[in-house]
C-alpha positions as CSV (number, residue, x, y, z in Angstrom):
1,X,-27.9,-21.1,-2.8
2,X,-28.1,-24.1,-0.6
3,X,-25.9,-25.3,1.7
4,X,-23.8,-28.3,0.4
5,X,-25.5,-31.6,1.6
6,X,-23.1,-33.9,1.0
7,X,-18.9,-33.7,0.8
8,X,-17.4,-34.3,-2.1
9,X,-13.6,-36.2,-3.0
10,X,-10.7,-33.9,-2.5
11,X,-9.7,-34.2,-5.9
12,X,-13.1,-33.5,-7.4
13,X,-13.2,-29.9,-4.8
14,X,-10.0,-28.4,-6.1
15,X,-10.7,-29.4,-9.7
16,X,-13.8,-26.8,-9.5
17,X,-11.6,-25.0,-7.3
18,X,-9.6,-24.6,-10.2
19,X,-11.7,-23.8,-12.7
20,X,-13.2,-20.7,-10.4
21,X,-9.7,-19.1,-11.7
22,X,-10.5,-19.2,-15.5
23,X,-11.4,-15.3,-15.7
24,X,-9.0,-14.1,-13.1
25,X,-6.1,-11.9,-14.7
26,X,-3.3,-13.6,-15.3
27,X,-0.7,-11.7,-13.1
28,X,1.7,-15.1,-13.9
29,X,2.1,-13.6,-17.7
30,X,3.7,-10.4,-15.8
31,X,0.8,-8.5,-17.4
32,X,-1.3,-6.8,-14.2
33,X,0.0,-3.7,-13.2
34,X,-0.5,-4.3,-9.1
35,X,-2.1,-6.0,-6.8
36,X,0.2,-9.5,-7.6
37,X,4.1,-8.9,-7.1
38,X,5.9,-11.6,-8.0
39,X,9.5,-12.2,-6.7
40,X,10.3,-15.4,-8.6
41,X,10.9,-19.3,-8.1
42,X,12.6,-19.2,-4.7
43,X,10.6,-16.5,-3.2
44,X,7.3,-18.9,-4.2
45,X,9.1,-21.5,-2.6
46,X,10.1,-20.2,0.4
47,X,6.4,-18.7,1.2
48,X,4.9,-21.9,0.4
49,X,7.0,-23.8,2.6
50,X,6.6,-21.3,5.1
51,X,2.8,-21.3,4.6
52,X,2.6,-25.3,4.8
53,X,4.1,-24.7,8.4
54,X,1.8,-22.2,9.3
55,X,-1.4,-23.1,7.9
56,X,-3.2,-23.4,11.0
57,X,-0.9,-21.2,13.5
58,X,-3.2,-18.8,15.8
59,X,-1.4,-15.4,16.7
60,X,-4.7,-14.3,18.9
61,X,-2.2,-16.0,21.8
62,X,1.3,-16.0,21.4
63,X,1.7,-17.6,24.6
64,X,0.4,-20.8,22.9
65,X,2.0,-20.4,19.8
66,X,5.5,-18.5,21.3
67,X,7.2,-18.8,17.6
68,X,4.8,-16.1,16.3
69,X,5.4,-14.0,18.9
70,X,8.6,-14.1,17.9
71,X,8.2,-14.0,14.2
72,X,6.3,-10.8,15.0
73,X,8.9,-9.0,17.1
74,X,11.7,-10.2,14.1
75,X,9.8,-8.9,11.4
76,X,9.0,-5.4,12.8
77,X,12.1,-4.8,14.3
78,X,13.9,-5.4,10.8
79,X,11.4,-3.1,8.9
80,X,12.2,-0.7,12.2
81,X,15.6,-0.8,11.4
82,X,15.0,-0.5,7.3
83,X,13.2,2.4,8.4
84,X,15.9,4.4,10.5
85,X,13.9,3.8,14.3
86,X,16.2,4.0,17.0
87,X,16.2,0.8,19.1
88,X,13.0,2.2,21.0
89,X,10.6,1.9,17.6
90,X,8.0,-0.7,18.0
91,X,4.9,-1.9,16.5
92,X,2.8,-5.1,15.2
93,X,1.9,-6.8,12.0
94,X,-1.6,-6.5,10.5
95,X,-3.0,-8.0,7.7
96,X,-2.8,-5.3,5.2
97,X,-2.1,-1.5,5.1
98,X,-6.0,-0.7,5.3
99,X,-5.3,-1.6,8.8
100,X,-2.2,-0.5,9.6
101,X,-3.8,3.1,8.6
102,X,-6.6,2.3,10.8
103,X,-4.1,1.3,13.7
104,X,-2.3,4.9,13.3
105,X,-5.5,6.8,12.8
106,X,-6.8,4.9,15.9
107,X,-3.8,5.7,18.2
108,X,-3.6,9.5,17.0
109,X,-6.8,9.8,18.2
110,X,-6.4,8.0,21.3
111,X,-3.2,10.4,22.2
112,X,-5.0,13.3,21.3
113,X,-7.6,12.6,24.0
114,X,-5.2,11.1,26.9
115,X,-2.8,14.0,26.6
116,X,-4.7,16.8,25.2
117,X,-8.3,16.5,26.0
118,X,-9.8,16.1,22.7
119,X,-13.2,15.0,22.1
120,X,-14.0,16.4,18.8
121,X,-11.0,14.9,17.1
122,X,-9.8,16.2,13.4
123,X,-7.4,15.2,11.2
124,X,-5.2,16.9,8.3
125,X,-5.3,14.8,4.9
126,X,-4.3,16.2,1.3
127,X,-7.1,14.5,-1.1
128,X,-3.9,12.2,-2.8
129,X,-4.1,10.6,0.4
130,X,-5.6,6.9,0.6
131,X,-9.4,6.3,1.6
132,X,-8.2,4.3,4.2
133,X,-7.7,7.2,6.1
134,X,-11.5,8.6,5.4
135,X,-13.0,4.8,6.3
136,X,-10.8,5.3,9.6
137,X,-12.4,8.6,10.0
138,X,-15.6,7.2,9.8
139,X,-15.0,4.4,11.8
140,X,-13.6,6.1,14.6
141,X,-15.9,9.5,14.9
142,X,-12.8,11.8,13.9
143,X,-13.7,14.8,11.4
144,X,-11.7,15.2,7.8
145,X,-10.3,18.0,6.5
146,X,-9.3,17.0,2.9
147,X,-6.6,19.8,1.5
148,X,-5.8,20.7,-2.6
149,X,-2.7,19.1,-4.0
150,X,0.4,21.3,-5.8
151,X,0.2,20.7,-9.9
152,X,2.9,18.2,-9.6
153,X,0.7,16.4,-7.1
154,X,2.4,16.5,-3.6
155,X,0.2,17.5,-0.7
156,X,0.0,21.5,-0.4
157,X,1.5,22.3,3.1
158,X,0.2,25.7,3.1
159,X,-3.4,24.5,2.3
160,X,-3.0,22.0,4.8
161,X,-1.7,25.0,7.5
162,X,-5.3,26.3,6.8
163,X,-7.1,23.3,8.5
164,X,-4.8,22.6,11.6
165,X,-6.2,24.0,14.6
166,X,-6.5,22.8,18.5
167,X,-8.2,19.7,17.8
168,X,-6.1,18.4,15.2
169,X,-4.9,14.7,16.4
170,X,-3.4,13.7,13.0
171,X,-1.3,15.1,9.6
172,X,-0.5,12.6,7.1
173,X,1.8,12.8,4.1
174,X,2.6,9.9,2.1
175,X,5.9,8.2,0.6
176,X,4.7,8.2,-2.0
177,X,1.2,8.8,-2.5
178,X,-0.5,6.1,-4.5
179,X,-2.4,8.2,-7.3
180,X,0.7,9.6,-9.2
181,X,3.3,7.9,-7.3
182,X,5.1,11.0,-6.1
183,X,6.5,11.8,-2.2
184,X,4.5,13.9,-0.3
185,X,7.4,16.8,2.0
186,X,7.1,15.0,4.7
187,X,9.3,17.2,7.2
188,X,6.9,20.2,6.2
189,X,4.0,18.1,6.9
190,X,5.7,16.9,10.4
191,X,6.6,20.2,11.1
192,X,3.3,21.6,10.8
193,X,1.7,18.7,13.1
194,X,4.2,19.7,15.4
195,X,3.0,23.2,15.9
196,X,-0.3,21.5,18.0
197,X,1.3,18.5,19.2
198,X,-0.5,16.5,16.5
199,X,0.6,13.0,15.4
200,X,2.5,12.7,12.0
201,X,1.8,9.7,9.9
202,X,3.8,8.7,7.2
203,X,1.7,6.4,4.6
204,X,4.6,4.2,3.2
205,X,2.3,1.5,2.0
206,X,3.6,1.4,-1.2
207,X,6.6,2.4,-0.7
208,X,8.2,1.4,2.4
209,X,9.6,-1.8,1.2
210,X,10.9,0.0,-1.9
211,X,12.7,3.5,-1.2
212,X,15.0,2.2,1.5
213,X,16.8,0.0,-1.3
214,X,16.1,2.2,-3.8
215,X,18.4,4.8,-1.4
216,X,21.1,2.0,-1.6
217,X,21.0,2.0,-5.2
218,X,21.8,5.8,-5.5
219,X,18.8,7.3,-6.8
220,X,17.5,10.5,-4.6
221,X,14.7,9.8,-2.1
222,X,13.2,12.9,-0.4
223,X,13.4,12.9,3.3
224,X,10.7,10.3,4.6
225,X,11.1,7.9,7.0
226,X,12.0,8.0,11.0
227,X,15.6,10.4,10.1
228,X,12.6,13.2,10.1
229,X,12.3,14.2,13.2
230,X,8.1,14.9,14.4
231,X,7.4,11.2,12.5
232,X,5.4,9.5,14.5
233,X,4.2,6.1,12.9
234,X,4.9,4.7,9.6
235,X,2.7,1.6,7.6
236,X,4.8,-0.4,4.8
237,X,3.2,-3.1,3.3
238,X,5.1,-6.2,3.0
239,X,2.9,-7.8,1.0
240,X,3.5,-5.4,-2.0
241,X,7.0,-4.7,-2.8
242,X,8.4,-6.7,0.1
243,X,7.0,-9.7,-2.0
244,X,5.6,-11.6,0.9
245,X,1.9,-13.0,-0.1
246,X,-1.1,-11.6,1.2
247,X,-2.1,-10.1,3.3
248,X,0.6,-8.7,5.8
249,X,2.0,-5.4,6.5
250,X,3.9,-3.1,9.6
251,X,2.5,-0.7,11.4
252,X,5.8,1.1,13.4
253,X,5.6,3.9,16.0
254,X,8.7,6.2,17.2
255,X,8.6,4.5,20.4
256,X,6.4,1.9,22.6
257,X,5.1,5.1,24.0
258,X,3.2,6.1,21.0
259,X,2.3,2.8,20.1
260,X,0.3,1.6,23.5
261,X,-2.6,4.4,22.1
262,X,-3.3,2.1,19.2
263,X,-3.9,-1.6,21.8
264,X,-7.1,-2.6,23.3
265,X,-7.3,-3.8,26.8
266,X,-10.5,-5.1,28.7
267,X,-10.4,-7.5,31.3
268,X,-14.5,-6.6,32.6
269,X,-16.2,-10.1,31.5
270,X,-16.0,-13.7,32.4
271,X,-12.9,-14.6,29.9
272,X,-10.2,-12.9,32.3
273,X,-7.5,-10.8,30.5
274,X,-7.7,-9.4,26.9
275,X,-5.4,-7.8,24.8
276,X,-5.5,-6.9,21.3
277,X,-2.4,-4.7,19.8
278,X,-4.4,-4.2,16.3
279,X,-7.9,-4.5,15.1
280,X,-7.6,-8.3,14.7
281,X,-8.9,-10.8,17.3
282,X,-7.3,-14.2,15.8
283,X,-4.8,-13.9,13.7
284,X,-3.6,-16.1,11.1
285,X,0.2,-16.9,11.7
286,X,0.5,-18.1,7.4
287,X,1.0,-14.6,6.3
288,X,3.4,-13.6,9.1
289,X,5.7,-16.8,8.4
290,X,5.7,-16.1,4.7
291,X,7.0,-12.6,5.6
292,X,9.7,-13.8,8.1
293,X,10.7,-16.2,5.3
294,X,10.7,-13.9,2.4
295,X,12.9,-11.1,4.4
296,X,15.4,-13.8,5.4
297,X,15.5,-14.8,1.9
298,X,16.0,-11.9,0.2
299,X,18.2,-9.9,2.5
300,X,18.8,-6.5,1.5
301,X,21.0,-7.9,-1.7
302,X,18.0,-9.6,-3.0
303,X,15.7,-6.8,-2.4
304,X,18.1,-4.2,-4.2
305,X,18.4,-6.9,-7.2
306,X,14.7,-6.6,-7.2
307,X,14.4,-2.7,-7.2
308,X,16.5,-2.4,-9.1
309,X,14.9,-4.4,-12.0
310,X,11.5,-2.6,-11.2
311,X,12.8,0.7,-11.4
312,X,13.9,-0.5,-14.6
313,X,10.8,-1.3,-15.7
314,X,8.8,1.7,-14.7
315,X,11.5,3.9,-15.9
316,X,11.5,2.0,-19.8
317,X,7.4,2.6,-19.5
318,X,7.1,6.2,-18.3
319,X,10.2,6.8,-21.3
320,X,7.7,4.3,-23.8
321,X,4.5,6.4,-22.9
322,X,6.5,9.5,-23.7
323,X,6.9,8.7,-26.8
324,X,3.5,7.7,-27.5
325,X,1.2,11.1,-29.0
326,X,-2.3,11.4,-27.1
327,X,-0.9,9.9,-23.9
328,X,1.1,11.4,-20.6
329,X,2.4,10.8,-17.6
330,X,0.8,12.3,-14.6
331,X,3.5,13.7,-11.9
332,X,7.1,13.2,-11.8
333,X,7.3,10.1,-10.7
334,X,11.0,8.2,-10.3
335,X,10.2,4.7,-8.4
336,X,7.1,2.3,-9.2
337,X,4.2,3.8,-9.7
338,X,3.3,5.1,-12.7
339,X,-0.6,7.1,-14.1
340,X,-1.2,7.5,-17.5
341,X,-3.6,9.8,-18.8
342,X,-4.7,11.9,-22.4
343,X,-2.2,14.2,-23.4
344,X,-4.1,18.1,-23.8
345,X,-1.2,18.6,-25.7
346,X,-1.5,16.6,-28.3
347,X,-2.4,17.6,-32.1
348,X,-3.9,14.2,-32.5
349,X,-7.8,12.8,-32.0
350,X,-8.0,13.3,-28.6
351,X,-8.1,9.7,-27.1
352,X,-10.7,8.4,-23.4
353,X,-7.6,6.8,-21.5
354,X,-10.6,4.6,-20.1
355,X,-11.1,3.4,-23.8
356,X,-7.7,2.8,-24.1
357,X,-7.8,1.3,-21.3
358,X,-10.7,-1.6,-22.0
359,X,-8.8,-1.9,-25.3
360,X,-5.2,-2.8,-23.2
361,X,-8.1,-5.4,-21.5
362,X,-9.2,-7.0,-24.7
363,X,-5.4,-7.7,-25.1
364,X,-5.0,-9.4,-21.4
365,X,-3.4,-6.4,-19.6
366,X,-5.5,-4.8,-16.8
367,X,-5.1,-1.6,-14.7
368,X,-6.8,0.4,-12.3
369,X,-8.7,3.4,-13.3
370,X,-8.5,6.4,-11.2
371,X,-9.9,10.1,-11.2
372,X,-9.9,12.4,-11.3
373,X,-8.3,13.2,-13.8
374,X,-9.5,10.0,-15.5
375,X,-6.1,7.9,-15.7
376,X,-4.8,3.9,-15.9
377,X,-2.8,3.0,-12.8
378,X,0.3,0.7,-12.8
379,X,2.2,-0.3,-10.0
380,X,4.9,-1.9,-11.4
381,X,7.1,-4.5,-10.3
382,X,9.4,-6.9,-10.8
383,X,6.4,-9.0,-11.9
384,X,6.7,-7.2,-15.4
385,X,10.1,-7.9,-16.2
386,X,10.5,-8.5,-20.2
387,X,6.9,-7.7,-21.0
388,X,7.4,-3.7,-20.6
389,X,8.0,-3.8,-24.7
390,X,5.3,-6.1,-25.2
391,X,2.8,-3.5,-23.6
392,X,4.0,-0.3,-25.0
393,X,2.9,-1.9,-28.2
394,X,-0.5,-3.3,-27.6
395,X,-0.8,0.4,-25.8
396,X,0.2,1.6,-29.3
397,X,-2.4,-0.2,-31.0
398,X,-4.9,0.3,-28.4
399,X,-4.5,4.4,-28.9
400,X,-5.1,3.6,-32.8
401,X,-8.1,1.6,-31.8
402,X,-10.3,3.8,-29.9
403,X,-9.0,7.4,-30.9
404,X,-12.4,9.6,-31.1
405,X,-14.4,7.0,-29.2
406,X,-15.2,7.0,-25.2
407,X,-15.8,4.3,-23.0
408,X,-19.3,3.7,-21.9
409,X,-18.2,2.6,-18.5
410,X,-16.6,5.2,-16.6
411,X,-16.9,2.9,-13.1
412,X,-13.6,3.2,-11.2
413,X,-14.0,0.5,-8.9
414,X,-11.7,-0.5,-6.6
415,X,-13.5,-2.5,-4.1
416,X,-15.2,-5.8,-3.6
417,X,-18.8,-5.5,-4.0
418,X,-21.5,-7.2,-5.7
């Protein structure tokens, strides 16, 4: 594949642009289950307009561009504040909850060492936690210990109690945990990290731009955020359910204290002082205007008016899948997230969820697949508002479809690899 030679008209560059797009999903149609949330008209407006500004912004120095700064310290003391920190929480954006994962990972380690002398470094993980947390083990030299989930898939304390020892630097418990969409007990969890002076992380990817409004709106949340005392750093992930584009999220720590582990610092070569607060050397200051200007739009009334519609949603599909024989719902979900999978149950032809789900493809909706157990992922959203009938009847057809065949591919990618 050769370099291009010549340049071509702008017109001519976007057309092909364009085109690139033809087999993309078409998460406009409401009918992709994650990855894409969509918060309507004026939240597209507002990040463009945002993004226009910002296009070529450079948050490596915010003493050149002093308005990101700024944008930065705004945006994480709000989601500080969402998230019950006292005026002492602090923390930076990143550009996605990978590395806000890393970040805490990074700085648990780092504390473990300054203030407990630990050079073999562990950390405490049940196996519904994301793989963000094994990459940052891998990255960073620190040694797993991957713990059984309880049958309604939270994180089994007592299993984890089994792994924590003197060189344990982190325990994480998630709110909730992306598989099944359920909350992990995260004052057990912090309670137990406690006990060696461990860090607690609370993986609110998914849901720390959801269960603070969903609280206003009355439905019981489980005890997760900074009101748990032995919390030590949260991620949320604005560019999910806080409907900002990609890719920006928050990485917040109790106190500046805790979040100094997680900065790099160097001033040994020719180029005077460096600092980096995250993993990121330049830093593109589009997705951290787009957040600013999706917050302020929204305020918490708008963000309520949006949970509240998705909760609608999920609820109307975990009560359509019920109704649906060969088919389950994994976990007791109540928010977002829901996981279908085959129903042992059922009196019917068994049924391959991963059938089902190539059939649901054939008919433009796409999931993730997970296992195990084999199951189709949605992360719903305000995205699928008024096509949640639509889908529990091209799922009803696509059951008919393939009962007592199996999908060939039983791939569960979720990646970007050739």
């Amino acid at each position: 594949m050769d370099f291009p030679s010549r340049g071509r008209p702008v017109d001519d560059v976007i057309a092909d642009l364009g085109a690139k797009r033809a087999n993309d999903v078409r998460w406009e149609d409401g009918r992709v289950f994650g990855m894409i949330y969509d918060g309507g008209p004026t939240v597209h407006e507002v990040a463009e307009r945002a993004a226009s500004l910002y296009l070529h912004e450079n948050a490596l120095n915010t003493k050149a561009f002093p308005s990101l700064g700024a944008i930065q310290s705004e945006v994480v003391g709000w989601t500080a504040a969402l998230l019950h920190g006292t005026p002492f929480a602090s923390g930076f954006l990143t550009s996605g909850g990978t590395e806000s994962i890393l970040c805490a990972v990074l700085a648990a380690r780092e504390r473990g060492r300054a203030e407990r002398g630990i050079t073999a470094p562990e950390m405490v993980v049940g196996e519904s936690a994301h793989a963000a947390f094994h990459k940052a083990a891998h990255l960073f030299g620190i040694e797993v210990h991957k713990t059984r989930v309880h049958a309604d898939w939270t994180v089994d304390v007592d299993a984890m109690a089994e792994c924590v020892n003197e060189r344990t630097v982190l325990c994480v418990g998630s709110a909730p945990q992306y598989p099944q969409g359920v909350v992990d007990p995260i004052p057990a969890i912090a309670e137990l990290a406690g006990t060696v002076g461990a860090n607690c992380h609370v993986d609110a990817c998914m849901g720390g731009f959801v269960l603070p409004f969903v609280e206003q709106l009355g439905r019981a949340v489980p005890p997760w955020d900074f009101r748990v005392e032995g919390v030590h750093s949260i991620s949320a992930d604005i560019h999910k359910l806080g409907y900002a584009p990609k890719g920006v999220s928050v990485i917040l720590h109790r106190n500046k204290d805790l979040r100094r582990y997680q900065t790099f610092v160097f001033d040994g070569w020719l180029g005077g002082f460096y600092a980096s607060p995250n993993l990121q050397g330049t830093r593109s200051g589009l997705p951290m205007a787009t957040a600013w200007s999706v917050i302020q739009h929204l305020g918490m009334e708008g963000y309520c008016a949006l949970t509240k519609q998705t909760l609608e949603n999920a609820d109307r599909m975990r009560a359509g899948i019920a109704e649906i024989d060969g088919v389950r719902v994994l976990g007791a979900g109540q928010y977002h997230l829901v996981a279908m999978s085959d129903d042992p149950a059922s009196s019917g032809v068994p049924i391959d969820v991963f059938a089902v789900g190539d059939a649901l493809l054939e008919r433009g909706w796409f999931h993730d697949r997970q296992t195990p157990p084999d199951s189709l992922h949605s992360t719903v959203s305000n995205s699928n508002t008024g096509v949640i009938d639509d889908y529990l009847e091209a799922l009803a057809d696509s059951i008919e479809e393939v009962r007592g065949s199996r999908a060939e591919d039983r791939g569960t990618n979720y990646a970007t690899l050739e």
